[in-house]
C-alpha positions as CSV (number, residue, x, y, z in Angstrom):
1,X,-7.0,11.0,15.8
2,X,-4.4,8.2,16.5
3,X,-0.9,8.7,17.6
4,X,2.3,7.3,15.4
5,X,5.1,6.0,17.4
6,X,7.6,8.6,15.9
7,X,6.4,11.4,13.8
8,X,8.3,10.5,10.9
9,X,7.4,6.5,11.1
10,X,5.3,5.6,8.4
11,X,2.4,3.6,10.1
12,X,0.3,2.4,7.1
13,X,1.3,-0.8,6.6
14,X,0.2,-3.5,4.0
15,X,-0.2,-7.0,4.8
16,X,-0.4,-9.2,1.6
17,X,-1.4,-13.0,1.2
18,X,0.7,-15.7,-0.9
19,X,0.2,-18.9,-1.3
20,X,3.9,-19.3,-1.5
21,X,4.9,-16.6,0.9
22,X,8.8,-17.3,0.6
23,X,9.2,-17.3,-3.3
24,X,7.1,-14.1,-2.9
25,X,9.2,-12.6,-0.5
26,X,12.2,-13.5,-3.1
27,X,10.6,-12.1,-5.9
28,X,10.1,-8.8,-4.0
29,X,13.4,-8.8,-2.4
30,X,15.2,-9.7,-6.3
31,X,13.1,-7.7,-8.4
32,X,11.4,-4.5,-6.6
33,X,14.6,-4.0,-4.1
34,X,12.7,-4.8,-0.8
35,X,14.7,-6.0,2.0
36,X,14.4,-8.5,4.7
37,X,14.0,-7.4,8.1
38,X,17.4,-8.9,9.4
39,X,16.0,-9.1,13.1
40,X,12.8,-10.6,12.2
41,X,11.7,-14.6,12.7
42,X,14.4,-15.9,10.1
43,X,12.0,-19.1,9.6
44,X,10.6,-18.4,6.1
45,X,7.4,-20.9,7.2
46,X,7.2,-18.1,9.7
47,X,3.2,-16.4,9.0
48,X,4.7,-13.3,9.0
49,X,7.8,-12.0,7.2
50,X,8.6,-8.5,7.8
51,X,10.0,-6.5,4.5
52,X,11.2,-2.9,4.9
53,X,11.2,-0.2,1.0
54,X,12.8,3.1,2.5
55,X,11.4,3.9,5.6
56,X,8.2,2.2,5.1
57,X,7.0,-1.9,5.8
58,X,5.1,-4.1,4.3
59,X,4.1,-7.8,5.4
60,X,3.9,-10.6,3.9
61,X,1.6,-13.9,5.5
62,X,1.3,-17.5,4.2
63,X,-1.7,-18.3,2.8
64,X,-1.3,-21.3,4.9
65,X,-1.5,-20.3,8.2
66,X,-4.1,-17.6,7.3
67,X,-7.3,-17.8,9.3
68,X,-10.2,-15.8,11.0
69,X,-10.4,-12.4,9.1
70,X,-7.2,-13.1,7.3
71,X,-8.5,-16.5,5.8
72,X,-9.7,-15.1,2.3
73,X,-7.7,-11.8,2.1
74,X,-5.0,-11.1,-0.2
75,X,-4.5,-7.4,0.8
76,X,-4.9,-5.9,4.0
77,X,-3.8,-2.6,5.7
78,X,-2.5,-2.3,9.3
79,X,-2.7,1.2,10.9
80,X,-0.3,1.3,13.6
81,X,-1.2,3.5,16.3
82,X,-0.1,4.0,20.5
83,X,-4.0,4.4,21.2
84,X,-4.1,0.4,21.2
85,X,-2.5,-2.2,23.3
86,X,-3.7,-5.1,21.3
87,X,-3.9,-5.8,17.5
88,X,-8.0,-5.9,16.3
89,X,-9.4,-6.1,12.8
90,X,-12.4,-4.1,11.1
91,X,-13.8,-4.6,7.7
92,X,-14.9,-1.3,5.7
93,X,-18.4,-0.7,4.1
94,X,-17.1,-2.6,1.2
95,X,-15.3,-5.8,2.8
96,X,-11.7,-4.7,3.1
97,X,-9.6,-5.5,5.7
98,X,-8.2,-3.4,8.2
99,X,-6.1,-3.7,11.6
100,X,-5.2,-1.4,13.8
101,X,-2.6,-2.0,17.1
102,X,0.7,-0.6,18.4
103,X,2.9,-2.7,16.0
104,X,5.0,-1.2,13.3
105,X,6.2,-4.5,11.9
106,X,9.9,-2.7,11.7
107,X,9.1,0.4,10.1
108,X,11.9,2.7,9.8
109,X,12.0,7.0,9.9
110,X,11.8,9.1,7.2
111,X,9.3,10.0,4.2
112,X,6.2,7.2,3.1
113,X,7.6,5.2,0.2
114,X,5.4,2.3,0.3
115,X,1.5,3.8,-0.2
116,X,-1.8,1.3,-0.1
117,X,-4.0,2.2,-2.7
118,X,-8.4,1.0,-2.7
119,X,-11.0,1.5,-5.0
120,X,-14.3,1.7,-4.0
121,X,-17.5,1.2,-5.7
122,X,-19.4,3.9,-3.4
123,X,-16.5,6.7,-2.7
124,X,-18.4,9.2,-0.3
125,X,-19.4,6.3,1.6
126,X,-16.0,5.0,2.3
127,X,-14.3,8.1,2.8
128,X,-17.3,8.9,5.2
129,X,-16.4,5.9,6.9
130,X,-12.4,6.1,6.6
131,X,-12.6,9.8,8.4
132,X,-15.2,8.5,10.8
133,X,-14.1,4.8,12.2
134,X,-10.0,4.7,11.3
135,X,-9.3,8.9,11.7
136,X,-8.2,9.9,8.6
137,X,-8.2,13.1,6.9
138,X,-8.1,14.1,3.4
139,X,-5.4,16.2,2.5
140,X,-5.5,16.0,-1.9
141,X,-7.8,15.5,-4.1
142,X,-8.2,15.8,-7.8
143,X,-11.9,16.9,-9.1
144,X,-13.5,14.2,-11.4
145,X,-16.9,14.4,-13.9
146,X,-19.9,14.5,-11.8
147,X,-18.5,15.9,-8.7
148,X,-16.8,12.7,-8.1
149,X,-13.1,12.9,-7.4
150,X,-10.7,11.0,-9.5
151,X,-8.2,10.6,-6.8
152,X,-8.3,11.3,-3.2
153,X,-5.3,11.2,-0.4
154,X,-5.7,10.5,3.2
155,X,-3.6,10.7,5.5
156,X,-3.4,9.1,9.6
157,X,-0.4,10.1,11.6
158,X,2.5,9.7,8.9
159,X,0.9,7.1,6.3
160,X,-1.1,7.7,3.2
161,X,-4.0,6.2,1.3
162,X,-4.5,6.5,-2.0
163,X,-8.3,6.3,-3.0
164,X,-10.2,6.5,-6.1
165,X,-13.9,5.3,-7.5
166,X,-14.0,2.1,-9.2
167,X,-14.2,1.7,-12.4
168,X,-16.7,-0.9,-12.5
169,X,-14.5,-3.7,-14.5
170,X,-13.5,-1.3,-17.3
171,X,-10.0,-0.8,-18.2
172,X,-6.9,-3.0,-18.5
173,X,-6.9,-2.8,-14.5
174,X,-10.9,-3.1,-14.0
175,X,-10.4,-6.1,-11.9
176,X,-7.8,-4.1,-9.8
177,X,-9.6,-2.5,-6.5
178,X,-6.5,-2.8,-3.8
179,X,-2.9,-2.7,-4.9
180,X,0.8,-1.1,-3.9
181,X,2.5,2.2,-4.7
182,X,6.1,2.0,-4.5
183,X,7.5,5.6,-4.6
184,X,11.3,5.5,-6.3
185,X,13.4,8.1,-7.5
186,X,14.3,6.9,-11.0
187,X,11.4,4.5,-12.3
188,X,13.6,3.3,-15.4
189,X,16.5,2.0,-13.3
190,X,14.3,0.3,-11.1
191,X,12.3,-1.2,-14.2
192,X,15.6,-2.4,-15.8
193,X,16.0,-4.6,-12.5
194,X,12.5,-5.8,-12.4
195,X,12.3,-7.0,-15.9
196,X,16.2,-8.2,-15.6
197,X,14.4,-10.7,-13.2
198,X,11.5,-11.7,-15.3
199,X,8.7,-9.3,-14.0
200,X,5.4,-9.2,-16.2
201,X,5.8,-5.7,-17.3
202,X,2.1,-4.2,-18.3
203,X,3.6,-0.6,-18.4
204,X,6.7,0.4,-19.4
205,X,7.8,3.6,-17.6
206,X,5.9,6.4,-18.7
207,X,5.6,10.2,-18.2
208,X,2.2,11.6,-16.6
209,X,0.0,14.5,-17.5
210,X,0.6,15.5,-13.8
211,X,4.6,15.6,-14.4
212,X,5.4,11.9,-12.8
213,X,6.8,9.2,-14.1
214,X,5.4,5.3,-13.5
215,X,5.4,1.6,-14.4
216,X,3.4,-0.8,-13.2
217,X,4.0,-4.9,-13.0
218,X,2.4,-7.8,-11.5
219,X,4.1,-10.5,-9.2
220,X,4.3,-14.4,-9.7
221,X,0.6,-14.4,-7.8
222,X,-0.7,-11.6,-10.0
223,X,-0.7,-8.7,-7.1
224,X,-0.1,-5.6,-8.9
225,X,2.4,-3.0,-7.9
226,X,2.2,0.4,-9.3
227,X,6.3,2.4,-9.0
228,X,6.6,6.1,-9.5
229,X,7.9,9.1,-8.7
230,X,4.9,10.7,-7.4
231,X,5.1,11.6,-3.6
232,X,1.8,11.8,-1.4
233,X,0.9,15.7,-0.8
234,X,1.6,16.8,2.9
235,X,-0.8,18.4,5.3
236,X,-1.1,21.9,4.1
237,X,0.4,21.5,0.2
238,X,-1.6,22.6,-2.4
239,X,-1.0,19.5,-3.8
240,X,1.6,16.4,-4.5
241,X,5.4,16.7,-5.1
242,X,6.9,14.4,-8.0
């Protein structure tokens, strides 16, 4: 099982891919509330520009200066972990991208509030592979038809993954396999400032069956974003807290 640096640090970290990575990191900074990470490379050209959302980071790379593993990827997930000393990259059964070094990219302490999420088209396979290669372990999961889980969280150290089967292209998001999960306190505020600064709205905040409350949006380069109250369950919950 890999070690966090701090217990409390969240370690999952996205790293997403924009052709135009400083008008996306000013999109995220005006209309989702993200900061800047004030001691990080101030050159916006730099290929990576470090964003904090709570305690949690998130990276954002220029398509640019993208190459090797990184060269066709517009999502990937870092796990930060003290068993490394160097950064190295592995794909999953299905082609996603994954690295794994001692890095947090300026992650802060305190609960997750940015969560990766992946759909996958063969889900005991992956999470097979998820416990098995990066050391996760499932700590929620809510029963689907067919003895197929509708959602699954794992957790590694501190950070969670949200996983679920694909849909196989049906649906408004049926193209959708990776995206973000911002977790906020008040979804309607936070909405009133994305669409204040022209964010393609798809869902307007809405209640949940499972007592949360959500929107979704996409950015200027179509990455969706998903912003809710729901909170990733903890080891030992019998479930999620909203």
């Amino acid at each position: 099982m890999y070690r966090t640096i701090g217990d409390m640090k969240p370690n999952l970290i996205p790293f997403l891919r924009y052709t135009d990575a400083p008008a996306a990191v000013e999109w995220l900074v005006r209309a989702l509330g993200f900061t800047k990470r004030a001691d990080a490379a101030s050159n916006d050209a730099s290929p990576l520009i470090e964003l904090r959302f709570g305690a949690s980071a998130l990276v954002v790379r220029a398509a640019a200066v993208a190459d090797g593993p990184w060269s066709n990827v517009r999502m990937g997930v870092h796990v930060c972990t003290s068993d490394l000393t160097e950064t190295t990259t592995v794909r999953d059964p299905e082609g996603n991208l994954w690295s794994r070094g001692p890095s947090n990219y300026g992650g802060g302490d305190g609960d997750v509030t940015i969560v990766a999420e992946r759909h996958y088209r063969h889900l005991a396979s992956a999470l097979t592979w998820l416990r098995e290669t990066l050391g996760f372990e499932i700590t929620f999961e809510v029963p689907g038809p067919g003895g197929v889980p509708r959602h699954v969280e794992m957790r590694v150290g501190a950070g969670t993954l949200y996983v679920s089967p694909a849909s196989g292209g049906e649906g408004p998001f049926g193209d959708v396999t990776q995206f973000v999960n911002l977790v906020v306190d008040d979804p309607d505020r936070h909405h009133a400032q994305a669409k204040a600064q022209g964010a393609n709205v798809l869902v307007k905040p809405t209640d949940t069956p499972f007592g949360a409350r959500f929107y979704a949006v996409r950015d200027p380069e179509n990455m969706l974003w998903w912003i809710s109250t729901y909170r990733p369950a903890r080891p030992g919950q019998t479930g999620p807290t909203q």
